[in-house]
Structure formats: C-alpha cells, structure tokens
KEKE-3310 file (N, C-alpha, C; in steps of 0.2 Angstrom, whole numbers, plus 5000, padded with zeros to 4 digits):
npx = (4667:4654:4638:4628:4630:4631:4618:4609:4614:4612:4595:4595:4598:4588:4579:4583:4579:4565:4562:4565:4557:4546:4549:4555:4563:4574:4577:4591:4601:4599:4599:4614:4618:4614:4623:4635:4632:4632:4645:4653:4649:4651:4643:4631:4620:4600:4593:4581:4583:4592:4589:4584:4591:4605:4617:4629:4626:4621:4608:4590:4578:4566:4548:4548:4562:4570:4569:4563:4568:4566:4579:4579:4591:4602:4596:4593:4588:4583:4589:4589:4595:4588:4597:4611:4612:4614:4616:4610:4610:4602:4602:4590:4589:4596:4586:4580:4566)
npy = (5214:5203:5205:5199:5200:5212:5217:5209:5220:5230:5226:5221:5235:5243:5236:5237:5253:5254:5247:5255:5266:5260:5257:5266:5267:5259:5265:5272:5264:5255:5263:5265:5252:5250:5259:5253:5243:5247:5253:5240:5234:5242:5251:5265:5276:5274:5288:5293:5286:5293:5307:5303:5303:5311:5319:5321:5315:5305:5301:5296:5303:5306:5312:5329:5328:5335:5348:5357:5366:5378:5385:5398:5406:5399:5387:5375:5361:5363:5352:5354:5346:5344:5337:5337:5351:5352:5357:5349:5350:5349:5349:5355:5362:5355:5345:5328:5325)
npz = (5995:5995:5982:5988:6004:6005:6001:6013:6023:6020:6021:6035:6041:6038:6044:6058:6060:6058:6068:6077:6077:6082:6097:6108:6119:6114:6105:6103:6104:6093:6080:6085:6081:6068:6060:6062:6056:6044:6042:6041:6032:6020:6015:6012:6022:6018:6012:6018:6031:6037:6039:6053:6062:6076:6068:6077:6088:6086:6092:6091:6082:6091:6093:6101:6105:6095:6084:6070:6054:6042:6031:6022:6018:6014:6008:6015:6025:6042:6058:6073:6087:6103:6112:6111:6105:6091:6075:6062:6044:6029:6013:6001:5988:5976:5977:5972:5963)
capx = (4661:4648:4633:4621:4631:4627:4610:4608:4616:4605:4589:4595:4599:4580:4573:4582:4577:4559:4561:4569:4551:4541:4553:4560:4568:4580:4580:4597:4604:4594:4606:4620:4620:4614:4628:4641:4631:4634:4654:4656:4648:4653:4635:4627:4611:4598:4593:4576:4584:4601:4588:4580:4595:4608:4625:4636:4630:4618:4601:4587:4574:4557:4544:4551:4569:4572:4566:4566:4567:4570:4581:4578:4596:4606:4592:4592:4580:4589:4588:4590:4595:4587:4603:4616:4611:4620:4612:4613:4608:4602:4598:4584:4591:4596:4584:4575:4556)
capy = (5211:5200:5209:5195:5203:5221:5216:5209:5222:5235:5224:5224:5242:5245:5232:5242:5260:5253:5245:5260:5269:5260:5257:5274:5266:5255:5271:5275:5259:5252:5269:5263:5247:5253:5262:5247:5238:5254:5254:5233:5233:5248:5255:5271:5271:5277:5297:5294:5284:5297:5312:5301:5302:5317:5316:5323:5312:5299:5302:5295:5309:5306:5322:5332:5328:5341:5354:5358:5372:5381:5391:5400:5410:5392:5383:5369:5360:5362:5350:5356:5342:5345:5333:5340:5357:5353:5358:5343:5352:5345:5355:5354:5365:5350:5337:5324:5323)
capz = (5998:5989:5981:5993:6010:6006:6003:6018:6029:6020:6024:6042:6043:6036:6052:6064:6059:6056:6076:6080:6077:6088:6104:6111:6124:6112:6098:6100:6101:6084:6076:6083:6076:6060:6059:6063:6050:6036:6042:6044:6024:6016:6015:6014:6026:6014:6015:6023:6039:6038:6044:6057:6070:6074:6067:6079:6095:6087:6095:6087:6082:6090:6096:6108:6104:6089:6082:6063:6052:6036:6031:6016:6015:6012:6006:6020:6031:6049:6061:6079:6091:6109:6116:6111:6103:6087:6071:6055:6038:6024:6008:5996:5983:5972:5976:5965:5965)
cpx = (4656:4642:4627:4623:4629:4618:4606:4608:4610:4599:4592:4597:4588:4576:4574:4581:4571:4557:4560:4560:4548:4544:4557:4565:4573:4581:4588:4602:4603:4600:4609:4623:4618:4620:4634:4640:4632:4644:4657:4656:4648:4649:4634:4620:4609:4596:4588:4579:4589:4596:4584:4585:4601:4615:4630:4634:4623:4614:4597:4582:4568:4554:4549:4560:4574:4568:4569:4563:4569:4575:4584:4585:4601:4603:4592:4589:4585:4586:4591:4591:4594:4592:4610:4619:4614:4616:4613:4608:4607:4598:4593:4583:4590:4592:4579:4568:4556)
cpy = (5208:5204:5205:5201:5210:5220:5213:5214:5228:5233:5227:5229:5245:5242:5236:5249:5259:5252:5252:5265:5268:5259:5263:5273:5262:5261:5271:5270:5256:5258:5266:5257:5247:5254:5259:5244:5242:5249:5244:5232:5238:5252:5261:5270:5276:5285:5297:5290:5288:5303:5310:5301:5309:5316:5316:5318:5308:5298:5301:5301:5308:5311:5322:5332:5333:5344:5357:5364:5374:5385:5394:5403:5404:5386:5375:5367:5359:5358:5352:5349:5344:5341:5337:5346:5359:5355:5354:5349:5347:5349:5352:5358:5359:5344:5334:5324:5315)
cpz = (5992:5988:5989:6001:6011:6004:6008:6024:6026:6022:6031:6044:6042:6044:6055:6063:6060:6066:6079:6082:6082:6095:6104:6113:6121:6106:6099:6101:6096:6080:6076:6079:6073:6057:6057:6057:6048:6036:6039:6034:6023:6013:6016:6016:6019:6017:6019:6030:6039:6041:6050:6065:6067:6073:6070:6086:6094:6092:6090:6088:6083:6094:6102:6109:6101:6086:6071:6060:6045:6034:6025:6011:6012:6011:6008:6024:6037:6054:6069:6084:6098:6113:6116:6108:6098:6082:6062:6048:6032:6017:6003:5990:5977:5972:5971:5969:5963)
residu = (UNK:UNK:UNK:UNK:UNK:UNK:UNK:UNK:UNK:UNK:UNK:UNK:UNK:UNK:UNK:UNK:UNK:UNK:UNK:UNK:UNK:UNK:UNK:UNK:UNK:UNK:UNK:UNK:UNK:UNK:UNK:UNK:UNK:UNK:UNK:UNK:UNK:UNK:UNK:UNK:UNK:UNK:UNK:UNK:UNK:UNK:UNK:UNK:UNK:UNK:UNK:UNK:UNK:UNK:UNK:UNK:UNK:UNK:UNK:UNK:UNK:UNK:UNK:UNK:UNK:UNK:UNK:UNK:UNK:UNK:UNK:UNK:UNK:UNK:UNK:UNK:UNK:UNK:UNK:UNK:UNK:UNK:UNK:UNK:UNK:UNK:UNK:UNK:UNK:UNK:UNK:UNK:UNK:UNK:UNK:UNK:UNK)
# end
C-alpha cells in the first residue's frame, strides 16, 4: 500500500470516531466502518479511538452503556460493556506519559 492510502484511511477512521461522538444513533455503525477501513489498509485504529468501542461485539461506548473500573491486582483499567456483559482490559502498568 502507498504511504498517501494509509494516510487517508487513518484520516477517515479519525472522521468517523469524531461523528461517532456526536450521533448515537449512527455510533456503532461509524465503528464498524472504522474498523473495515483499519482491516482494507492494514491500519492500527489509534489507542484513544481503540477504548471508545467494545471488542468483542463493537458497541460504541457512550454514558450509560459501560461502566469502568480499576483494577489494582492486574493493573488494568476495566471496561464493563452494558451490551453484552464482556469485559475489554487495558493496562497502564507500562504506559507512556
């Protein structure tokens, strides 16, 4: 793939996350095709739109949907999914300031 096309597809992953915010009612379609665009160009979404939706059933995460938490024994910030009850982990042991 050319450097321009992954430049592109990452811009347009960034719109639809940013959409995703203000429209509820299209949130979890804005994900999915985030997502198509990461897989179609070989992309990682960045980390701040990666804990914005849930991984195991791609619901986008706005109030009322999930629930977050700490958890000090495995040094991970828990996301709780109200949809489908699954729990995404993300540690902050190693992260960069």
């Amino acid at each position: 793939m050319k450097k321009s096309s992954k430049k592109i597809g990452l811009e347009r992953i960034k719109i639809l996350f940013n959409e995703a915010e203000e429209n509820e009612e299209y949130a979890d379609r804005y994900v999915f095709l985030a997502r198509k665009i990461a897989m179609r160009y070989n992309l990682k979404i960045p980390t701040k739109f990666k804990r914005k939706y849930c991984h195991h059933c791609y619901k986008y995460f706005y109030p009322k949907r999930y629930k977050v938490r700490t958890n000090p024994k495995t040094k991970a910030v828990e996301y709780t999914c109200q949809v489908c009850q699954n729990v995404t982990r993300f540690g902050y042991r190693n992260e960069s300031k």
